[in-house]
FIROZA-18438 format. One line per 3 residues: number of its first residue (from 1); their letters; for each residue x negated, z negated, y negated of N, C-alpha, C. Coordinates in nm, 2 decimals. Example, Ala and Ser with C-alpha at 12.3 -4.5 7.8 and 13.67 -1.06 7.14 Angstrom:
2
1> AS> -1.32/-0.78/0.57/-1.23/-0.78/0.45/-1.32/-0.78/0.33  -1.28/-0.71/0.22/-1.37/-0.71/0.11/-1.29/-0.79/0.00
This chain:
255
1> XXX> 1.52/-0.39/0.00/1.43/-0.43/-0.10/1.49/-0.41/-0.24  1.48/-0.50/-0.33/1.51/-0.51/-0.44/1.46/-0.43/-0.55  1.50/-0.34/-0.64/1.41/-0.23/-0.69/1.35/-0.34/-0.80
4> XXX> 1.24/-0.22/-0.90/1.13/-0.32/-0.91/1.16/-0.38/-1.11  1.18/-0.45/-1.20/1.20/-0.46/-1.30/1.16/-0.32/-1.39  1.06/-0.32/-1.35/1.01/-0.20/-1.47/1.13/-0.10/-1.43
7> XXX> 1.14/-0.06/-1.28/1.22/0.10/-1.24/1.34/0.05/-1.30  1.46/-0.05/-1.32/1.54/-0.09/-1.38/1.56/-0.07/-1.50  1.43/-0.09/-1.57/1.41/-0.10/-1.72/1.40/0.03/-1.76
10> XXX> 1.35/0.13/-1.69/1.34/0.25/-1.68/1.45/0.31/-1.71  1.58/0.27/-1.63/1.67/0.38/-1.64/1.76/0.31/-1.75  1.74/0.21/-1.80/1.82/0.13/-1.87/1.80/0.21/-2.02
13> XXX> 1.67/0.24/-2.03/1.57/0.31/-2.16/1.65/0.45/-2.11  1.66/0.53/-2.01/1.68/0.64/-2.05/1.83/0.68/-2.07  1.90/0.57/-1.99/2.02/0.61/-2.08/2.04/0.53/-2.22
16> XXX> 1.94/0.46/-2.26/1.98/0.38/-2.38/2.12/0.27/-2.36  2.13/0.16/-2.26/2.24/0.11/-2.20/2.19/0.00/-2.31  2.30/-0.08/-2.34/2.29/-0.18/-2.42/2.40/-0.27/-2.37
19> XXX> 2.49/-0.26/-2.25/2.57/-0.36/-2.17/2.46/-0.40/-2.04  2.52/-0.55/-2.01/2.45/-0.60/-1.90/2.53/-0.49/-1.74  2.40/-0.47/-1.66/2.48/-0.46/-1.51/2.52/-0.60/-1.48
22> XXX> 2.61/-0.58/-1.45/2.70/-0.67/-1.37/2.70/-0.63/-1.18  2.66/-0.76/-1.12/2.71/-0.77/-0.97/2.80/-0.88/-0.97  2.87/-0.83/-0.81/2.90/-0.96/-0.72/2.86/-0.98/-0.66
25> XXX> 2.83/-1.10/-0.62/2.75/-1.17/-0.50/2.85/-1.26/-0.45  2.79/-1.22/-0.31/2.81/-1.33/-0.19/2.73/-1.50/-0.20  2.80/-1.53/-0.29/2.70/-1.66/-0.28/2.80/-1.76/-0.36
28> XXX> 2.73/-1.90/-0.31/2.74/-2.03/-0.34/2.69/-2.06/-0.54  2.77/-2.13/-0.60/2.71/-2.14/-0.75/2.60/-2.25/-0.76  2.53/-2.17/-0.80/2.38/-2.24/-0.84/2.29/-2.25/-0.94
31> XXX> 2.24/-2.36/-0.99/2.14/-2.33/-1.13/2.10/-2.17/-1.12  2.06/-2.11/-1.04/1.99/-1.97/-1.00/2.07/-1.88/-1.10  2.22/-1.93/-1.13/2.29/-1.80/-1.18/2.39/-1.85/-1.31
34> XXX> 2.27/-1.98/-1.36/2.30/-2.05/-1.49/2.30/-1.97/-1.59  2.35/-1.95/-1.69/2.49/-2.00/-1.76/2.63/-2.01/-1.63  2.71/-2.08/-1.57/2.82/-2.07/-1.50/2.97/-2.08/-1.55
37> XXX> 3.06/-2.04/-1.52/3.14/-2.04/-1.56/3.24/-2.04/-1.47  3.35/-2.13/-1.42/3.44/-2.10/-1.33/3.56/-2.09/-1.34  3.62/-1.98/-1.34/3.77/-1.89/-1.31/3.92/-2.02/-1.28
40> XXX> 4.01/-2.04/-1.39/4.08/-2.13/-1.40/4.19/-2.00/-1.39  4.32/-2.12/-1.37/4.48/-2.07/-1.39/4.52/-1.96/-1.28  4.56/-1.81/-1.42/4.50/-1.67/-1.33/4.45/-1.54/-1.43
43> XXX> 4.35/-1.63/-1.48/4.26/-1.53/-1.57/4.21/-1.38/-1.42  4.22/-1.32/-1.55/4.13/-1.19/-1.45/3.98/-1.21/-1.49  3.91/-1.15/-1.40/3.77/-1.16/-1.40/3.71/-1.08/-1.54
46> XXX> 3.79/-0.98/-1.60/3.79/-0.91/-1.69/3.76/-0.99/-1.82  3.85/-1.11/-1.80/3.88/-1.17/-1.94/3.77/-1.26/-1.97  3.65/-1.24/-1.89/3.52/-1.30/-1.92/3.41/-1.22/-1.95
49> XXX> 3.44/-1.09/-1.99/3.37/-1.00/-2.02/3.30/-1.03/-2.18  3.31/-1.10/-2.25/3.24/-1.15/-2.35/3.13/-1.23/-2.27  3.18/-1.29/-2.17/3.11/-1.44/-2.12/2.95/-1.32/-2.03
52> XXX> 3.03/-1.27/-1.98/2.90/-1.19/-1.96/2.84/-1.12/-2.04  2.82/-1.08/-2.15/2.77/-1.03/-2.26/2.66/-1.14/-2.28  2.68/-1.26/-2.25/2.59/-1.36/-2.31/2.53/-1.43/-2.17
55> XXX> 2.54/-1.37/-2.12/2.45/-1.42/-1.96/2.54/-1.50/-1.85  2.68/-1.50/-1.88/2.75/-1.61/-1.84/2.78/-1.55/-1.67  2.76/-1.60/-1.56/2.84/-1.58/-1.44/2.94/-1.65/-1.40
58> XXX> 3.05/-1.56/-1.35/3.21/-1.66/-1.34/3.22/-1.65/-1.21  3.24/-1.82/-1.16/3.24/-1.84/-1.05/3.38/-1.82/-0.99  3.43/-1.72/-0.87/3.56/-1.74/-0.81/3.57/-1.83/-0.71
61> XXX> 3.66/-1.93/-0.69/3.66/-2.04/-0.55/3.79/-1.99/-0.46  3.77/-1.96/-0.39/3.91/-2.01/-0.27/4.02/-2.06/-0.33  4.15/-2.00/-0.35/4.25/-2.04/-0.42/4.35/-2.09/-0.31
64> XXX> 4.36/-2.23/-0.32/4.49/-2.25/-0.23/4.69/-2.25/-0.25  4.64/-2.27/-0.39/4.75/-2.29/-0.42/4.86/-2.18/-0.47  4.85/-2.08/-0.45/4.95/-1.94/-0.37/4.94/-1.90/-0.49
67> XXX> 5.06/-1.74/-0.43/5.07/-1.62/-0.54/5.09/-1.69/-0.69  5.19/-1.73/-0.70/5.28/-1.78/-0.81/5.22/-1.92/-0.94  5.13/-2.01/-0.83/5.04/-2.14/-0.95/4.92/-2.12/-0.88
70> XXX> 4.86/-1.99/-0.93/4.66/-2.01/-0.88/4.63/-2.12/-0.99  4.52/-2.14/-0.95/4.41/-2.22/-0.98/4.29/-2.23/-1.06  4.26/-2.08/-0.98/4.12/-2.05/-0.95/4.15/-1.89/-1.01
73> XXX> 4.18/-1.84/-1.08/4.20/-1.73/-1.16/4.32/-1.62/-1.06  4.30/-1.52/-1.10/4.43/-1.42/-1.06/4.41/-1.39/-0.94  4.54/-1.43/-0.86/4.55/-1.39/-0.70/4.55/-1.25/-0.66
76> XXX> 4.52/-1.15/-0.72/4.43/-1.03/-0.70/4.33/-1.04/-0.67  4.28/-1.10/-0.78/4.13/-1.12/-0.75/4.09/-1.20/-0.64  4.15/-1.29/-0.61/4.12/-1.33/-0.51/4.14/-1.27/-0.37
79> XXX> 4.20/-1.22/-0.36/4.25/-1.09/-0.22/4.10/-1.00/-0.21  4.09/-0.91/-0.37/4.02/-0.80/-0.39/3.84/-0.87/-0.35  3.86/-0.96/-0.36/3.71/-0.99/-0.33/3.65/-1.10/-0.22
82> XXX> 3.82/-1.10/-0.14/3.81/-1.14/0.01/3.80/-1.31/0.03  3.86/-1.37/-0.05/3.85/-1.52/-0.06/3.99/-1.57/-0.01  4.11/-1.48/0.00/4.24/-1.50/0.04/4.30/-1.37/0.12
85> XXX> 4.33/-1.41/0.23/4.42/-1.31/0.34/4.51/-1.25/0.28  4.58/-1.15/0.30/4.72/-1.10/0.31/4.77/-1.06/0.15  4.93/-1.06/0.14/4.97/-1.04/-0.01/5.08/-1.09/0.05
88> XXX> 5.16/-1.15/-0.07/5.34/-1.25/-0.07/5.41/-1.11/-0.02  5.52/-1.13/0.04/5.59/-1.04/0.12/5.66/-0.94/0.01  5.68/-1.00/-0.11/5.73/-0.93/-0.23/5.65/-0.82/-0.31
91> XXX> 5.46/-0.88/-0.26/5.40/-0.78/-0.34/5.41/-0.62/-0.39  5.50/-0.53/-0.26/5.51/-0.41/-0.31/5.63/-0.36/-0.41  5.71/-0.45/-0.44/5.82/-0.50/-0.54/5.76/-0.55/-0.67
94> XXX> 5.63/-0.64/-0.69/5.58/-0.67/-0.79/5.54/-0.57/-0.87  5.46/-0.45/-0.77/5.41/-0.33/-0.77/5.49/-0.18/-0.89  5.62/-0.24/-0.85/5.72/-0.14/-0.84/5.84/-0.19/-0.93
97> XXX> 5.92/-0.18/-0.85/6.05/-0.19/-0.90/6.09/-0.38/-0.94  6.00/-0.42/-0.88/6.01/-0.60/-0.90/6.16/-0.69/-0.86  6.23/-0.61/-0.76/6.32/-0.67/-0.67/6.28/-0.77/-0.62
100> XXX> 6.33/-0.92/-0.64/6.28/-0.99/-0.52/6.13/-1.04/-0.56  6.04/-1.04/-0.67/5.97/-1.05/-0.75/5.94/-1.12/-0.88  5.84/-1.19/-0.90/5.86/-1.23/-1.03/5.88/-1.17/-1.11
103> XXX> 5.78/-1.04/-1.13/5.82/-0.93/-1.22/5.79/-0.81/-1.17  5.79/-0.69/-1.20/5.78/-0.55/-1.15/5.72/-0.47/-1.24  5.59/-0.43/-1.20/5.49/-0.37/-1.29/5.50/-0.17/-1.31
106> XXX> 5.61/-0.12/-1.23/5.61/0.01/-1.21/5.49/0.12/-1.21  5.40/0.07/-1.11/5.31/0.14/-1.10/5.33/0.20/-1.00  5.39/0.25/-0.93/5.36/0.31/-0.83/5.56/0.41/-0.84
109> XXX> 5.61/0.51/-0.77/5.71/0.60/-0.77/5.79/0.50/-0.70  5.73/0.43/-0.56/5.86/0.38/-0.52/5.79/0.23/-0.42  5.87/0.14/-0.34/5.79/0.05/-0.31/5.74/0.09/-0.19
112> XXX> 5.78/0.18/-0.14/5.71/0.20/-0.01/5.58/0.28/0.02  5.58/0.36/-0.16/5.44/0.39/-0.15/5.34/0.26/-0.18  5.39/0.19/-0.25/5.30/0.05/-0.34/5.29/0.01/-0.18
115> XXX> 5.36/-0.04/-0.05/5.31/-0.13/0.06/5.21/0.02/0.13  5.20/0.10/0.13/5.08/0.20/0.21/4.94/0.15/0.13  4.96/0.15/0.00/4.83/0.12/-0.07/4.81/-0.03/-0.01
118> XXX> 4.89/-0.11/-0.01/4.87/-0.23/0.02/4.77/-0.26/0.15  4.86/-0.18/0.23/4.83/-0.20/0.38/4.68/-0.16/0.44  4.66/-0.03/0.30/4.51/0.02/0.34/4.45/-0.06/0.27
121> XXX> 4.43/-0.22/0.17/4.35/-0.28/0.15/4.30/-0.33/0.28  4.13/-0.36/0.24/4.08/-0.44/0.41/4.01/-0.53/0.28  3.99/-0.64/0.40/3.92/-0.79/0.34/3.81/-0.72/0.34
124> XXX> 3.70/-0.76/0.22/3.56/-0.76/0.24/3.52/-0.87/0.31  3.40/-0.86/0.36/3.33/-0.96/0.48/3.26/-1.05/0.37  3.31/-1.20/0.38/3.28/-1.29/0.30/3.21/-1.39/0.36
127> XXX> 3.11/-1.47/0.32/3.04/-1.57/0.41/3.09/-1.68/0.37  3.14/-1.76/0.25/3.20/-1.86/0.19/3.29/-1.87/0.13  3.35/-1.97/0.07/3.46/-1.97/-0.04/3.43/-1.96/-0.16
130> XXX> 3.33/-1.89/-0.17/3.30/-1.82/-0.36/3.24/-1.73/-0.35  3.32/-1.65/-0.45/3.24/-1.53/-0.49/3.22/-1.51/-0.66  3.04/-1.47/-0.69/3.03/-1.54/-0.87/3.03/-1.37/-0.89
133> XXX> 3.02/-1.31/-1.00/3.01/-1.17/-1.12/2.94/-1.20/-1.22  2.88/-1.17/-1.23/2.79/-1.17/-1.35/2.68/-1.12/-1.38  2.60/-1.08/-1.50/2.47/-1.00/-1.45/2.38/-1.03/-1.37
136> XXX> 2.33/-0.88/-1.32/2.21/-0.86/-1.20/2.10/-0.98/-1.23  2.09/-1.04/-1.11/1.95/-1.09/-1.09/1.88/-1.07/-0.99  1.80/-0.96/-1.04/1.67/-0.95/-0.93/1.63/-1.03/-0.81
139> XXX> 1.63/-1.19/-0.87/1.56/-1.29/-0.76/1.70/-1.31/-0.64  1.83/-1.25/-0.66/1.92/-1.29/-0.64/1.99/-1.22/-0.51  1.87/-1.07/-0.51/1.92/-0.93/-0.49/1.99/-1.00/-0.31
142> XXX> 1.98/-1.03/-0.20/2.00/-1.07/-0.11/2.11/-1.09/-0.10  2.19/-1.16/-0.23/2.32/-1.19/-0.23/2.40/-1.09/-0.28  2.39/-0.96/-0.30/2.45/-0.86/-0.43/2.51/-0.80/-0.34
145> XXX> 2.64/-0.76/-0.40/2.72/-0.70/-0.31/2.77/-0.55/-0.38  2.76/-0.58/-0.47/2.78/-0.43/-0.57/2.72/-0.43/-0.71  2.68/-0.33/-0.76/2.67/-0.32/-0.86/2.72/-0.23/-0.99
148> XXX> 2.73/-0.31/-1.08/2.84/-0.22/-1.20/2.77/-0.18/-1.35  2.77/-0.06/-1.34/2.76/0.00/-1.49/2.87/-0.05/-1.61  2.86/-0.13/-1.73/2.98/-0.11/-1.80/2.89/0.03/-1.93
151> XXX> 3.00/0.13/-1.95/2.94/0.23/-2.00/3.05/0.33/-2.11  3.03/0.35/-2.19/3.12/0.44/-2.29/3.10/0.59/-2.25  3.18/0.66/-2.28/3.22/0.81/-2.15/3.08/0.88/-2.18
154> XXX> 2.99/0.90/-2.28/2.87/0.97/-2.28/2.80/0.93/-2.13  2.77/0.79/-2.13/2.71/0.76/-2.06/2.75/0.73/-1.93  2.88/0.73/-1.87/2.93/0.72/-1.75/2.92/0.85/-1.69
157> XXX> 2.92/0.99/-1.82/2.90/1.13/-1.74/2.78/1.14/-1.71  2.65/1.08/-1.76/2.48/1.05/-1.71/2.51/0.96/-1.58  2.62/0.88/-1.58/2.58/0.77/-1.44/2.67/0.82/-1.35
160> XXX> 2.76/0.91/-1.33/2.82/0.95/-1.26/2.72/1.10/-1.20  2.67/1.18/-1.27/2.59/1.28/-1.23/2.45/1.24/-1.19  2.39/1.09/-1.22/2.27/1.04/-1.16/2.32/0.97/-1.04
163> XXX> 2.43/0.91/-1.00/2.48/0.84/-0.90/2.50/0.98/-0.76  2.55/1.13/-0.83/2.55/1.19/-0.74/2.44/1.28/-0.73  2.36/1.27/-0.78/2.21/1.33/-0.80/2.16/1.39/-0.64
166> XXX> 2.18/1.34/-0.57/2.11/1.34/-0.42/2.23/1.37/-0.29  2.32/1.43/-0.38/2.47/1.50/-0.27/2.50/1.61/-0.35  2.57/1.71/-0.20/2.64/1.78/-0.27/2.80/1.77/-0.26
169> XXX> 2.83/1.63/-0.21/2.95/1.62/-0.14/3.04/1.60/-0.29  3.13/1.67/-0.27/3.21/1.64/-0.46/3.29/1.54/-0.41  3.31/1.45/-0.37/3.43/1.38/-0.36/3.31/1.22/-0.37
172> XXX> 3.22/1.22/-0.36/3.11/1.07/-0.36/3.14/1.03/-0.48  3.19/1.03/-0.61/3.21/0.98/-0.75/3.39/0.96/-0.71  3.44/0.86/-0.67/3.58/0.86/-0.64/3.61/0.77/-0.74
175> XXX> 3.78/0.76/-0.79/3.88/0.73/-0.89/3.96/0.70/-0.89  3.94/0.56/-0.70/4.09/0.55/-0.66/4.18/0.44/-0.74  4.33/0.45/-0.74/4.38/0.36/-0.77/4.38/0.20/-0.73
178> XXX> 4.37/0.13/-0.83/4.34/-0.03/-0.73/4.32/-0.12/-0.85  4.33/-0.22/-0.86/4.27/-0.32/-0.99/4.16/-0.35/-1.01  4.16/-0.41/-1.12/4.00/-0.40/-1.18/3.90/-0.42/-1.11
181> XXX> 3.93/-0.57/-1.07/3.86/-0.62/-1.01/3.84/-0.53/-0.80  3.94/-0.50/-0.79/3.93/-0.44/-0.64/3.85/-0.32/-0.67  3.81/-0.25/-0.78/3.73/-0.13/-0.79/3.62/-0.18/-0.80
184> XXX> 3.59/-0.32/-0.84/3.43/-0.35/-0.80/3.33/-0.43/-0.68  3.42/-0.37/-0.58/3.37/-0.41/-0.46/3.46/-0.34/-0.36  3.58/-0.43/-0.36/3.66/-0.33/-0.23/3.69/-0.23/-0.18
187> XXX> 3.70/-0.10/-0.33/3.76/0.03/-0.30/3.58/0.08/-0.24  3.50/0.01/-0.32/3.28/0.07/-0.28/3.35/0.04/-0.13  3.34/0.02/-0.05/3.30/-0.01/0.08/3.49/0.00/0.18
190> XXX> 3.55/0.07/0.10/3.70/0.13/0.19/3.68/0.23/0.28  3.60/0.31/0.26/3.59/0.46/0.33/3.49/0.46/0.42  3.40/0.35/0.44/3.28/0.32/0.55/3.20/0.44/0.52
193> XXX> 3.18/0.48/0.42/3.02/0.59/0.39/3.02/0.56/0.23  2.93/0.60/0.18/2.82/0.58/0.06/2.91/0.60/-0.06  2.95/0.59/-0.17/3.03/0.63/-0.27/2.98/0.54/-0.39
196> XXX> 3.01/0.60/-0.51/3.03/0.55/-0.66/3.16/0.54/-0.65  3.22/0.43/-0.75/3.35/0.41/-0.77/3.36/0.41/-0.90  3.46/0.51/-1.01/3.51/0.46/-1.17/3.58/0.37/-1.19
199> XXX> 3.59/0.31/-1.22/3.64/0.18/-1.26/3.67/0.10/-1.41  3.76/0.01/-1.46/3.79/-0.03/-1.54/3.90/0.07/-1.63  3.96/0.13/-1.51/4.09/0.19/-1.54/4.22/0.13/-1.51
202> XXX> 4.22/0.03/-1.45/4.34/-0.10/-1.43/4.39/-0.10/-1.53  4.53/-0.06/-1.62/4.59/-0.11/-1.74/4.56/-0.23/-1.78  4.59/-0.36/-1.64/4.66/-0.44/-1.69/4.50/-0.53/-1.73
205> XXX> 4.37/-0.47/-1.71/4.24/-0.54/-1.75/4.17/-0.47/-1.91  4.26/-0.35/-1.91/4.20/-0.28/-1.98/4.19/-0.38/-2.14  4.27/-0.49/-2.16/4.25/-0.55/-2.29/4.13/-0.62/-2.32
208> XXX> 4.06/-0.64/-2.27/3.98/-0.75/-2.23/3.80/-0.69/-2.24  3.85/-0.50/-2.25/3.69/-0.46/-2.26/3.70/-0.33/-2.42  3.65/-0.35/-2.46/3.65/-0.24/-2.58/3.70/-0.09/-2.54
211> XXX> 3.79/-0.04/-2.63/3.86/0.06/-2.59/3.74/0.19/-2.52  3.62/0.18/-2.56/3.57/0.31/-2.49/3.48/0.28/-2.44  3.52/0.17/-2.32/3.40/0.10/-2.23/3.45/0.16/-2.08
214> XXX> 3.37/0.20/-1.99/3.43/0.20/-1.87/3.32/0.15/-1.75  3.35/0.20/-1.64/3.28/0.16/-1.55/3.25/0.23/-1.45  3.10/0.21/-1.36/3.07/0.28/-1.23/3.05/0.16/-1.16
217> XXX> 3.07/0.18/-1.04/3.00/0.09/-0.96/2.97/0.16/-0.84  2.83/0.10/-0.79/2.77/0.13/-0.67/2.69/0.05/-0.56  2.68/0.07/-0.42/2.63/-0.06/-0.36/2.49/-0.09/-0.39
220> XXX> 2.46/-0.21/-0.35/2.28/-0.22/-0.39/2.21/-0.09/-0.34  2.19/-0.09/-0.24/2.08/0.07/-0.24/2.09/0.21/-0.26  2.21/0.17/-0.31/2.26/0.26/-0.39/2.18/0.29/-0.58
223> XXX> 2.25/0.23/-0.58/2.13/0.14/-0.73/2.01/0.16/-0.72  1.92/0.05/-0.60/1.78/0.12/-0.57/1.74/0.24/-0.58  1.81/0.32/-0.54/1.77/0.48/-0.51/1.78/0.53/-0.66
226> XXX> 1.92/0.45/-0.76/1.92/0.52/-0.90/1.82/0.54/-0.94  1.72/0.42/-0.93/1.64/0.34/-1.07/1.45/0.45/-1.00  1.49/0.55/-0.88/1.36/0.59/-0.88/1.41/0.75/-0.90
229> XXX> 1.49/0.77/-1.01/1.52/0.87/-1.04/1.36/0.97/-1.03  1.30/1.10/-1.01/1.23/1.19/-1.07/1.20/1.22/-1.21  1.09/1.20/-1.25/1.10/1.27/-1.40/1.13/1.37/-1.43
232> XXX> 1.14/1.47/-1.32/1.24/1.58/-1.37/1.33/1.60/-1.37  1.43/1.49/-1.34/1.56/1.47/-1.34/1.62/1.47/-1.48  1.80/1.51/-1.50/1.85/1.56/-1.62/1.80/1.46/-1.72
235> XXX> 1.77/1.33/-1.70/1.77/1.25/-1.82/1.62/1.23/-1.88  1.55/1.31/-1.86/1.43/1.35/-1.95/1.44/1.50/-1.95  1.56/1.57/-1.94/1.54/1.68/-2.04/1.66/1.73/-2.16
238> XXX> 1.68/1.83/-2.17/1.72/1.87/-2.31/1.87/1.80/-2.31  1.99/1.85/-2.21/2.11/1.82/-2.22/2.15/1.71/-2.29  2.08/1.58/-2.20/2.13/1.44/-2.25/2.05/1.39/-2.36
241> XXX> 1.90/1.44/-2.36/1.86/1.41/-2.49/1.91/1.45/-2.61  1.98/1.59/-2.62/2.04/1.67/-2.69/2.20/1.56/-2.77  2.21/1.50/-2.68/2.39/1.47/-2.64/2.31/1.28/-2.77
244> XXX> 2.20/1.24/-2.67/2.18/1.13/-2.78/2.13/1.16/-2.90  2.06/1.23/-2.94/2.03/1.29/-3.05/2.16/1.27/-3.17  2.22/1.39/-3.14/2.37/1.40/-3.17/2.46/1.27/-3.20
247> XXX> 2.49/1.23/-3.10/2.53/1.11/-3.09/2.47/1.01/-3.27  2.35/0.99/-3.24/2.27/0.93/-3.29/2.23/0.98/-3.43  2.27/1.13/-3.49/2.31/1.17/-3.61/2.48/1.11/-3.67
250> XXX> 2.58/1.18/-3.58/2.69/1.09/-3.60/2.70/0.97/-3.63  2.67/0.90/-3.60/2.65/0.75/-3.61/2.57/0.76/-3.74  2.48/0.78/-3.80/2.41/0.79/-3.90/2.50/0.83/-4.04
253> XXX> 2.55/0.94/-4.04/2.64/1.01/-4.07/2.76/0.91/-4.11  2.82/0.87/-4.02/2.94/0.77/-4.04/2.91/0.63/-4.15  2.78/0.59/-4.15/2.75/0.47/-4.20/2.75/0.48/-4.38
């Protein structure tokens, strides 16, 4: 079940959120998720983060035309959200040292750690050849496959301690390494049990969102469960009201 506008609206008011949630959905593009926008060359999905600001959903299509001339935006993205099999045999070189590679991004110590990460990517279960991002739509909920906080670090430490509100497992708020776009869906659903994911720590997306913006993401009933937080939960009492207060003098202060 889809939680309800108001519970949404609720938690939106208590953390004072002024970015749209963002999902992906499993679904076909449709007036339903108008304004549209679709993913050319190999833009990252990142680089439409204005476009969502303004209601825009960007459509990703099935990219045929390989690693090297996508199409259909960046062949990460397209892996990370299950629209293309496998990776070019060079990928853990791209990773790395970039032998044998277009280029070599040195992320990783050596290439044979960059092909383990590789290897533990798994496809997500996809029903077609598009997958759209863009803000939540309620009417939509059926198709949602994750959901994403964009949030500046006050408020990611509210959505990271409301996301684990109902565990005591310390490791359910995980921080794995992976691209931007794979932190918003693929790494949620790697470990086959319940998790928050931080996200929009990818270097190479990080241009594309304001320096002190970041990200949670969590599955839809995951979300549901956020938005019926208790009222005596931390965000109607002193700590964080304390923290916006504050916040909210500084800002005053600075002008």
């Amino acid at each position: 079940m889809p939680p309800s506008q108001s519970a949404m609206d609720r938690l939106i008011t208590a953390l004072r959120l002024n970015t749209p949630l963002i999902a992906v959905y499993d679904a076909a593009p449709s007036a339903d998720f108008d304004p549209l926008i679709t993913a050319t060359g190999r833009a990252c999905c990142f680089a439409y983060y204005s476009r969502w600001l303004t209601g825009h959903t960007v459509v990703y299509e099935k990219d045929d035309a390989g690693f090297n001339n996508p199409q259909h935006g960046c062949p990460g993205a397209q892996r990370a959200f299950g629209l293309v099999d496998g990776y070019p045999s060079f990928m853990a070189h791209f990773l790395t040292d970039g032998a044998g590679a277009p280029m070599g991004e040195g992320l990783k110590a050596t290439p044979q750690l960059a092909q383990e990460y590789l290897d533990r990517n798994r496809k997500p279960p996809l029903s077609g050849n598009t997958v759209l991002i863009g803000p939540l739509r309620l009417a939509q909920w059926d198709k949602v496959k994750s959901v994403t906080f964009l949030a500046d670090p006050d408020r990611l430490a509210a959505l990271m301690t409301l996301a684990a509100w109902w565990t005591s497992d310390p490791d359910f708020i995980a921080a794995p390494f992976s691209s931007g776009c794979g932190l918003m869906w693929r790494e949620l659903i790697a470990m086959d049990r319940e998790r928050a994911i931080i996200g929009c720590t990818d270097i190479a997306m990080r241009r594309y969102v304001p320096r002190d913006i970041l990200c949670l993401t969590v599955s839809p009933a995951h979300f549901e469960r956020m938005t019926t937080y208790p009222d005596t939960a931390f965000l109607n009492r002193e700590w964080w009201n304390d923290l916006m207060r504050h916040r909210q003098r500084e800002a005053s202060q600075s002008s």
